[in-house]
MARBAMAR-19868 format. One line per field, with one value per residue: residue number from 1; residue in one letter; z, y, x of N, C-alpha, C in turn. Coordinates in Angstrom, 1 decimal. Layout:
<kolgus>
i <- NUM:...
aa <- A:...
nzz <- Z:...
nyy <- Y:...
nxx <- X:...
cazz <- Z:...
cayy <- Y:...
caxx <- X:...
czz <- Z:...
cyy <- Y:...
cxx <- X:...
</kolgus>
This chain:
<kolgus>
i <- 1:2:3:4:5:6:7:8:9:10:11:12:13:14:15:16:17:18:19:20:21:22:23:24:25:26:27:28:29:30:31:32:33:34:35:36:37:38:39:40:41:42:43:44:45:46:47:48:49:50:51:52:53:54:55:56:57:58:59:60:61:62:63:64:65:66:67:68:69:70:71:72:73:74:75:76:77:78:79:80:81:82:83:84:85:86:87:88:89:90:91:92:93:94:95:96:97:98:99:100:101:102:103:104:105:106:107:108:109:110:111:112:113:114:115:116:117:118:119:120:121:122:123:124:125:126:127:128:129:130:131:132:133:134:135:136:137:138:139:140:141:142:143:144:145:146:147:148:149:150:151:152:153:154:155:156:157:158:159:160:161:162:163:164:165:166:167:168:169:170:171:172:173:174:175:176:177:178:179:180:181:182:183:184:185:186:187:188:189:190:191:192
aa <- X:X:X:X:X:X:X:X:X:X:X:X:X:X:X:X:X:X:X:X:X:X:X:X:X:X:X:X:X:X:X:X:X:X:X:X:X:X:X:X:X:X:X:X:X:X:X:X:X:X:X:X:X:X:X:X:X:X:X:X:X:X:X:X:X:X:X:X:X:X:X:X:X:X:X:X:X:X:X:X:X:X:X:X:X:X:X:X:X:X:X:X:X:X:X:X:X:X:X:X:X:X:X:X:X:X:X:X:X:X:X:X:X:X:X:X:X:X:X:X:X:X:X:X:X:X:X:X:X:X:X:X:X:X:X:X:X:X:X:X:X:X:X:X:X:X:X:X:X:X:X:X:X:X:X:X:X:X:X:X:X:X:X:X:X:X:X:X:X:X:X:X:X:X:X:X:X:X:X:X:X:X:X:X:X:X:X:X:X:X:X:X
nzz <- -194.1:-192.8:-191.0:-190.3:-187.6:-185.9:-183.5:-181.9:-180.5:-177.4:-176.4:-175.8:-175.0:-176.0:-176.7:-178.9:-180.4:-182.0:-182.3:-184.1:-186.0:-187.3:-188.6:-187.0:-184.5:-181.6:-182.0:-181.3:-179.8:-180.9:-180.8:-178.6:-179.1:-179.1:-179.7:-179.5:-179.2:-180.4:-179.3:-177.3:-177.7:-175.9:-172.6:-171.1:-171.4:-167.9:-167.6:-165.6:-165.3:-166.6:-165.4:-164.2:-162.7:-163.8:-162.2:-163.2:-163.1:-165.2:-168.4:-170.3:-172.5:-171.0:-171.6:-170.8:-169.0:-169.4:-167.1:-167.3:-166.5:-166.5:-169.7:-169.7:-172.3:-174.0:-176.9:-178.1:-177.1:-178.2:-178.7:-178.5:-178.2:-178.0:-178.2:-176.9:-179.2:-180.5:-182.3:-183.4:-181.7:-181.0:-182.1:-181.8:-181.5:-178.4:-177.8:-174.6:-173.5:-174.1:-172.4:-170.3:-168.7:-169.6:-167.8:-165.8:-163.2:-163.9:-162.8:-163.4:-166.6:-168.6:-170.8:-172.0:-174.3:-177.1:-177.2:-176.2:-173.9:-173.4:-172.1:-170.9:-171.8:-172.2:-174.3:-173.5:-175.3:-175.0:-175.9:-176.1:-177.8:-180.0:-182.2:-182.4:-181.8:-181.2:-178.0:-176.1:-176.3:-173.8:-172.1:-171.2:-169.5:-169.0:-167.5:-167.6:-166.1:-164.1:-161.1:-158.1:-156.9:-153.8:-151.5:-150.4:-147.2:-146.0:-145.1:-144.5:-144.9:-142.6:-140.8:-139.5:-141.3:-140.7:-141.5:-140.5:-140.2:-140.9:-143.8:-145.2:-147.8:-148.0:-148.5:-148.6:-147.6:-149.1:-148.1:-147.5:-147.2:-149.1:-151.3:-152.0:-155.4:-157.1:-159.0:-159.6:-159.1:-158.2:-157.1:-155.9:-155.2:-153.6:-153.9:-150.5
nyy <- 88.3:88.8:89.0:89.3:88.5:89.9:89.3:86.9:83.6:81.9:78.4:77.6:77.8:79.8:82.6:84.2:87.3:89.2:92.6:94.6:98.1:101.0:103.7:104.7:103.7:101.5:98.0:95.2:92.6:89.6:86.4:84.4:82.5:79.6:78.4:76.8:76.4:75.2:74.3:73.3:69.8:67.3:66.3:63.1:60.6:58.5:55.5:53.1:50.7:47.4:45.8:43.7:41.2:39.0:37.1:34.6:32.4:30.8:29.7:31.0:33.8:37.0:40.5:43.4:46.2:49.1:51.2:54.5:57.7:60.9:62.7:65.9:68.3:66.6:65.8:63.8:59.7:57.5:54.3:50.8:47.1:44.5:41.0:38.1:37.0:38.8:40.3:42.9:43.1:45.5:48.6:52.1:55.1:56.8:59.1:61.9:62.0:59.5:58.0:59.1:60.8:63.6:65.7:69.0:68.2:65.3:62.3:59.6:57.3:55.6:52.7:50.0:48.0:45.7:43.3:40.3:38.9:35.9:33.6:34.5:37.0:40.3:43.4:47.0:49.8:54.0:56.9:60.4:62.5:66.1:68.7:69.8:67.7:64.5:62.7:61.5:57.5:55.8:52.6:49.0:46.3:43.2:39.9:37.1:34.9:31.6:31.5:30.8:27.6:26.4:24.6:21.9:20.0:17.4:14.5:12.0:8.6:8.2:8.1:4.5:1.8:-0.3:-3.8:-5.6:-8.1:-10.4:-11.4:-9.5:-7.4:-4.1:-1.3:2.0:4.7:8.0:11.3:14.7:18.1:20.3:23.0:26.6:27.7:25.4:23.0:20.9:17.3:15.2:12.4:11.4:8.1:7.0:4.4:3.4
nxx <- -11.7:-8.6:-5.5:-2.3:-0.3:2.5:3.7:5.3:4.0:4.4:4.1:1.2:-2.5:-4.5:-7.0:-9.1:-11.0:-13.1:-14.0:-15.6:-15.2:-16.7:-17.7:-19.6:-18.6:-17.4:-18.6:-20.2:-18.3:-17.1:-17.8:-15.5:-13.1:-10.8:-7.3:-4.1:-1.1:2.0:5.2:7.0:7.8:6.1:6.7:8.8:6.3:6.5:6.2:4.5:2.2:1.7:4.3:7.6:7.1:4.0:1.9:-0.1:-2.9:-3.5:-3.5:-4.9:-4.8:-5.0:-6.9:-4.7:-4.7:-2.9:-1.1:0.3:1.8:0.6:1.9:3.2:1.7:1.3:-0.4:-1.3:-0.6:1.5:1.0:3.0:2.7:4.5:4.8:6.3:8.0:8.8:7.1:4.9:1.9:0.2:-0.4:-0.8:-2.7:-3.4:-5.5:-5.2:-7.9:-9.4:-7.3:-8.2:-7.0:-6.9:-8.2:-7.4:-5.3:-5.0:-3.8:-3.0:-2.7:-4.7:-5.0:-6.4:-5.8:-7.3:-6.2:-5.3:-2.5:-0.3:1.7:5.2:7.4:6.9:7.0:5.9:5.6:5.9:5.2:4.6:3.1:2.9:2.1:4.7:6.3:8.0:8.1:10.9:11.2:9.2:10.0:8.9:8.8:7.5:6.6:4.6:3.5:3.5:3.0:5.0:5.0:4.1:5.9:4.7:3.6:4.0:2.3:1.6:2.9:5.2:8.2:8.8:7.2:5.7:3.8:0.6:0.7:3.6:3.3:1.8:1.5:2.6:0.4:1.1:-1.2:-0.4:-0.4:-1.0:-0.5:-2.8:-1.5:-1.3:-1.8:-1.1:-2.3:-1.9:0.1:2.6:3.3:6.6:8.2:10.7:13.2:15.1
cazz <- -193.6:-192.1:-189.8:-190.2:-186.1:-186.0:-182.7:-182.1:-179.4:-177.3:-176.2:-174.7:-175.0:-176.3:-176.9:-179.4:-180.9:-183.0:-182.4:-185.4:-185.6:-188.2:-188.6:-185.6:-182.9:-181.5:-182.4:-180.3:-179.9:-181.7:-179.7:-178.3:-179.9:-178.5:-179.9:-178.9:-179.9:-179.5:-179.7:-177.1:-177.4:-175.1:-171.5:-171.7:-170.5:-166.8:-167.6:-164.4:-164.9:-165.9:-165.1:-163.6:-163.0:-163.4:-161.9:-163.2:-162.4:-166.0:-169.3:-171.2:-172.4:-170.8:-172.2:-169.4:-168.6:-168.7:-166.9:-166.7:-165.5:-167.7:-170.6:-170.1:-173.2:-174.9:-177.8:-178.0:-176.7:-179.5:-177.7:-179.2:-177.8:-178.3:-177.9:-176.7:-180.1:-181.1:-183.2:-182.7:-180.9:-180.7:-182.3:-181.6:-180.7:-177.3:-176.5:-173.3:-173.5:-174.2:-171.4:-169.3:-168.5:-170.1:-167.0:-165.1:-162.2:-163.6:-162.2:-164.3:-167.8:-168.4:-171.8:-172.5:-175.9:-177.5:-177.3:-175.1:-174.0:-172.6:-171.1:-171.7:-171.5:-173.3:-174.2:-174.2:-175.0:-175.4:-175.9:-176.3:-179.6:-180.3:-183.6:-182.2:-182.0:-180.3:-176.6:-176.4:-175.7:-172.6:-172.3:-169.7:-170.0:-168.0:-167.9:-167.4:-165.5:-163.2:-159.6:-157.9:-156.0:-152.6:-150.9:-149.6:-146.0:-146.2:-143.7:-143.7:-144.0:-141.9:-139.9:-139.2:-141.5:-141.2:-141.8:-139.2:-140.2:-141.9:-145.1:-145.8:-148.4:-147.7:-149.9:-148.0:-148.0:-148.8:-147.6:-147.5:-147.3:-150.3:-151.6:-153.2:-156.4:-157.2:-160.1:-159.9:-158.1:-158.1:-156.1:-156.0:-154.0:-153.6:-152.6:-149.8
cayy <- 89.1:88.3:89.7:88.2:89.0:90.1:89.2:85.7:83.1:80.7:77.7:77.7:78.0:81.8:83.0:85.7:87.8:90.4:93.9:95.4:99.4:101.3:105.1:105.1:103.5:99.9:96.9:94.2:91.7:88.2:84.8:84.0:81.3:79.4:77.6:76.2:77.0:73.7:74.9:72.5:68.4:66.5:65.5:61.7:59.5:57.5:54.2:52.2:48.9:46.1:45.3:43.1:39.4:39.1:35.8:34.2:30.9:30.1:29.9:31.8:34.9:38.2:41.9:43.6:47.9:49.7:52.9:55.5:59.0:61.9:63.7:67.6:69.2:65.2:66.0:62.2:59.2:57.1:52.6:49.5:46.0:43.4:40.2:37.2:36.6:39.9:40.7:43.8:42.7:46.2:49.9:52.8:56.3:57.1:60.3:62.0:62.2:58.5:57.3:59.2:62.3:64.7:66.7:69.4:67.4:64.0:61.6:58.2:57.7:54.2:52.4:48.5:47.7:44.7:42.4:39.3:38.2:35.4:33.8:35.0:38.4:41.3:44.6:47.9:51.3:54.8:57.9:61.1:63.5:67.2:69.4:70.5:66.7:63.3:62.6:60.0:56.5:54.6:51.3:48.7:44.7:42.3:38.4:36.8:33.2:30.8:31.8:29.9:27.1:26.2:23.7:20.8:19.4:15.9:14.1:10.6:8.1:9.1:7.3:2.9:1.8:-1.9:-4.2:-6.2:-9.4:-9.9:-12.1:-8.9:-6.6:-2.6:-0.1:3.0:5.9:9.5:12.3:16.1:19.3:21.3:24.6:27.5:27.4:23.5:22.5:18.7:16.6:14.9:11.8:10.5:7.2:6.6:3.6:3.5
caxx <- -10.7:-7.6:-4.0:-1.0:0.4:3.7:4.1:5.6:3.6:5.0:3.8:0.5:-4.0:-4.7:-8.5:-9.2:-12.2:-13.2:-14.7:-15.7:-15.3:-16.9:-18.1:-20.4:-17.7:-16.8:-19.8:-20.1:-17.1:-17.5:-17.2:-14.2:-12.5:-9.4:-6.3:-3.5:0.1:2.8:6.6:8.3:7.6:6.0:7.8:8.7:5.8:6.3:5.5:3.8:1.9:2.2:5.8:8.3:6.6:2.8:1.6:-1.6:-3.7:-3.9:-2.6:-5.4:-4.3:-5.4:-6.3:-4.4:-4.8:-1.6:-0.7:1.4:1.9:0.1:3.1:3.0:2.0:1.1:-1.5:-1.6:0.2:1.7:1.4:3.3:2.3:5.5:5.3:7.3:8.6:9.5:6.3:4.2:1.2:-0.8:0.5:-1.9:-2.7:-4.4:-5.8:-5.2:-9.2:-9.5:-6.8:-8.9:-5.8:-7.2:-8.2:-5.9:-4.2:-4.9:-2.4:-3.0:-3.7:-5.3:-5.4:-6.3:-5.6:-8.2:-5.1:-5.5:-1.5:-0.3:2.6:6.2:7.9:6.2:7.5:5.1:6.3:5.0:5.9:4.0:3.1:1.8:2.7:6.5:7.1:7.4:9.1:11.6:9.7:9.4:10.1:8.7:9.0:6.8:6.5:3.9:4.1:2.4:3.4:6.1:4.0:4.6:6.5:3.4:3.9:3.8:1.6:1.6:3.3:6.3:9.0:8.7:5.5:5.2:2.3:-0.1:1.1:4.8:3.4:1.1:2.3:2.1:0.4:0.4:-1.7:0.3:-1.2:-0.1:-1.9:-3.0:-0.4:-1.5:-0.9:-0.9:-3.1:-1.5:0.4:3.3:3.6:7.8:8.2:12.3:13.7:16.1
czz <- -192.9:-191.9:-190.0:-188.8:-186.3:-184.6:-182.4:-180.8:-179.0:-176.7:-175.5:-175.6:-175.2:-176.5:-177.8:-179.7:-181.6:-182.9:-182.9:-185.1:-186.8:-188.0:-187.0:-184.2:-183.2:-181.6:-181.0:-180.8:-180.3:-180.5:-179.3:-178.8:-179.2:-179.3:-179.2:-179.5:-179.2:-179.9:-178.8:-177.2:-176.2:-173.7:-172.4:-170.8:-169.2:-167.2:-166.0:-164.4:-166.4:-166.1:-164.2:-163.7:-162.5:-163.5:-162.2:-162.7:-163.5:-167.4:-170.2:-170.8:-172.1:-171.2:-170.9:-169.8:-168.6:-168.8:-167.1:-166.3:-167.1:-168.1:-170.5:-171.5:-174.4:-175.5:-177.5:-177.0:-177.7:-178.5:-178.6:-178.2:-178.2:-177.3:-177.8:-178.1:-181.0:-181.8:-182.4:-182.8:-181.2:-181.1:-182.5:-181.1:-180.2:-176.7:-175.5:-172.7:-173.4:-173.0:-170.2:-168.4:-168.5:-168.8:-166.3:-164.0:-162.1:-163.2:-163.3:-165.7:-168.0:-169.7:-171.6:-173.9:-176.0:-177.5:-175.9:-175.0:-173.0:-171.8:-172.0:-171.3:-172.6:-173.1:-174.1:-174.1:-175.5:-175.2:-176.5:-177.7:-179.6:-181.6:-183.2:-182.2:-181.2:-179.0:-177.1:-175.6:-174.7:-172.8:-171.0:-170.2:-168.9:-168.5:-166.8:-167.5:-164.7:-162.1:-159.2:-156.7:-155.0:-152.2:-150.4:-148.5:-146.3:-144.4:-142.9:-145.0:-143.4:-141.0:-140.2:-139.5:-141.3:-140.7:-140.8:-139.0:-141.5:-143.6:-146.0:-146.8:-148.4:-148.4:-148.8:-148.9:-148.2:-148.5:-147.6:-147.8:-148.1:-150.4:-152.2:-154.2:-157.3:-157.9:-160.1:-158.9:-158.3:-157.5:-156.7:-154.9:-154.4:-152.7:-151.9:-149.3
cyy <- 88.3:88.9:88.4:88.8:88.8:90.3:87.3:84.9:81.9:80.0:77.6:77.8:79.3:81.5:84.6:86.1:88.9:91.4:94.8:96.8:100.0:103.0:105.7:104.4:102.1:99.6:96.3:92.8:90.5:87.1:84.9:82.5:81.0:78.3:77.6:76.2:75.5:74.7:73.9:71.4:68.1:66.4:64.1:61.2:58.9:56.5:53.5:50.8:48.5:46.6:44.6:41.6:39.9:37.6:35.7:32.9:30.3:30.4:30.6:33.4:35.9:39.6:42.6:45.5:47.9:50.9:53.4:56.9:60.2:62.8:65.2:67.8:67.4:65.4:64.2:61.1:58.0:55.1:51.8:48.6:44.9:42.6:38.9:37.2:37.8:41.0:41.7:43.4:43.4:47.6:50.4:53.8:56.9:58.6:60.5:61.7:60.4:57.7:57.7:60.6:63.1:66.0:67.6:68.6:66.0:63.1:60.0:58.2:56.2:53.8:50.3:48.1:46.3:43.3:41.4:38.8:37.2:34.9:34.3:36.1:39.4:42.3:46.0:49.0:52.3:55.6:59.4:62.2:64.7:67.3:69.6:69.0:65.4:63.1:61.3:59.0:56.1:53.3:50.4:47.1:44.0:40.6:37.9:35.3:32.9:31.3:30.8:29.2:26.6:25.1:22.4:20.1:18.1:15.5:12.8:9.7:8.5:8.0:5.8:3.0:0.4:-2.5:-5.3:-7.6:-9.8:-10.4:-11.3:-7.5:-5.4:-1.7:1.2:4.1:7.1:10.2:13.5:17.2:20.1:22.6:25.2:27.5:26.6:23.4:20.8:18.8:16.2:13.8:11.1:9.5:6.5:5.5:3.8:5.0
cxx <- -9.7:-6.3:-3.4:-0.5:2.0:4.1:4.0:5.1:4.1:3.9:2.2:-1.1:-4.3:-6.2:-8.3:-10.7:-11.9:-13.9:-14.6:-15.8:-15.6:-17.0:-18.7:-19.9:-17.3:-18.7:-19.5:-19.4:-17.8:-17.6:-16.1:-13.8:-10.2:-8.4:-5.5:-2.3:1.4:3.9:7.2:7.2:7.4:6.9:7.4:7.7:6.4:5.5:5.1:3.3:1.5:4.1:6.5:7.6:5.1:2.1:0.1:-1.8:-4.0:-3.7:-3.3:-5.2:-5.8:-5.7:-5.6:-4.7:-3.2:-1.4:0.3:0.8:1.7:1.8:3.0:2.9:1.6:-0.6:-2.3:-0.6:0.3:2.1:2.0:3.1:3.3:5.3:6.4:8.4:9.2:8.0:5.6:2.5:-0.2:0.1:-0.5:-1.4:-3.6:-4.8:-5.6:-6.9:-9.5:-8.7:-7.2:-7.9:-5.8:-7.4:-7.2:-6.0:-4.4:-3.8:-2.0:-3.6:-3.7:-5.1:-5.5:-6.7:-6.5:-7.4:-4.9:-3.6:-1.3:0.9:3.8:6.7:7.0:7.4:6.4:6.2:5.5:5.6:4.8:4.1:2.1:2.4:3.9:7.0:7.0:8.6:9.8:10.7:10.7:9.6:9.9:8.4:8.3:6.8:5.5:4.1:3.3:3.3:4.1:5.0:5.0:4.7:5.3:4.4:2.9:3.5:2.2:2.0:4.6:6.5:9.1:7.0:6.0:3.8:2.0:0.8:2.2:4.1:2.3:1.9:1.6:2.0:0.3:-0.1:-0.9:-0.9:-0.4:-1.5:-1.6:-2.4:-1.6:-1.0:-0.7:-2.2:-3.2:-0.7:1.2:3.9:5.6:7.8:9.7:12.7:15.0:16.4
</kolgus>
């Protein structure tokens, strides 16, 4: 059996059922059963992290997490992965159930794509998708770099070095206290 409804539904979670009526009255109503009716597109994604400069300690590349802010009304969420060189990296589609969103008043929706990156600039973007259509995409650019290391305070030697006795020739010791940051070293010794 089957009703064509001649009443038009917007957007939204409905529940129906069925209670059969025959000779001897109303039966007993069926299950309830619920769908889901799309008519407007997605909001646009809030992109969040990564972005702007993401300082590591080392040149092997990372898979990194990246959030944003749950899409009203986003069946799915449609990711690309660009990197440095232009190429696409990682293209995929994240469930709200999978980014972890899915709930009413979740706030963050999570994904880490299997894609280890490393240094450079990246690009991700995303953009949300039901049946009425897809949001315009986000877009969010990050670079990934070694941290700007810090200045070293120089110890020793410093000021008037000379040696015990003139016909001795002077190797001095440097010295300086260890930065954050500093892998190596650098000694310059300038004359004059």
């Amino acid at each position: 059996c089957s009703f064509l409804s001649k009443k038009t539904l917007t957007s939204g979670v409905y529940r129906w059922s069925i209670v059969p009526v025959g000779a001897n009255g109303r039966g007993v109503a069926s299950e309830t059963a619920s769908f889901t009716v799309w008519r407007t597109k997605p909001a646009v994604p809030a992109l969040l992290a990564p972005s702007g400069t993401v300082p590591v300690m080392s040149s092997t590349p990372v898979a990194y997490e990246y959030t944003w802010k749950p899409a009203a009304r986003a069946a799915e969420y449609l990711f690309t992965l660009i990197g440095p060189s232009g190429a696409v990296l990682h293209d995929t589609s994240v469930t709200p159930k999978a980014a972890g969103c899915e709930a009413a008043g979740a706030t963050v929706c999570a994904y880490r794509p299997p894609v280890p990156v490393g240094l450079g600039v990246h690009t991700w973007t995303l953009s949300a998708r039901n049946p009425a259509g897809v949001s315009t995409t986000s877009t969010k650019n990050f670079t990934i770099t070694y941290p700007k290391v810090a200045t070293p305070l120089l110890l020793a030697p410093s000021g008037t070095v000379s040696p015990a006795l003139p016909a001795v020739t002077l190797a001095p010791v440097f010295s300086w206290k260890k930065v954050t940051g500093a892998t190596d070293f650098s000694l310059e010794v300038l004359d004059g």
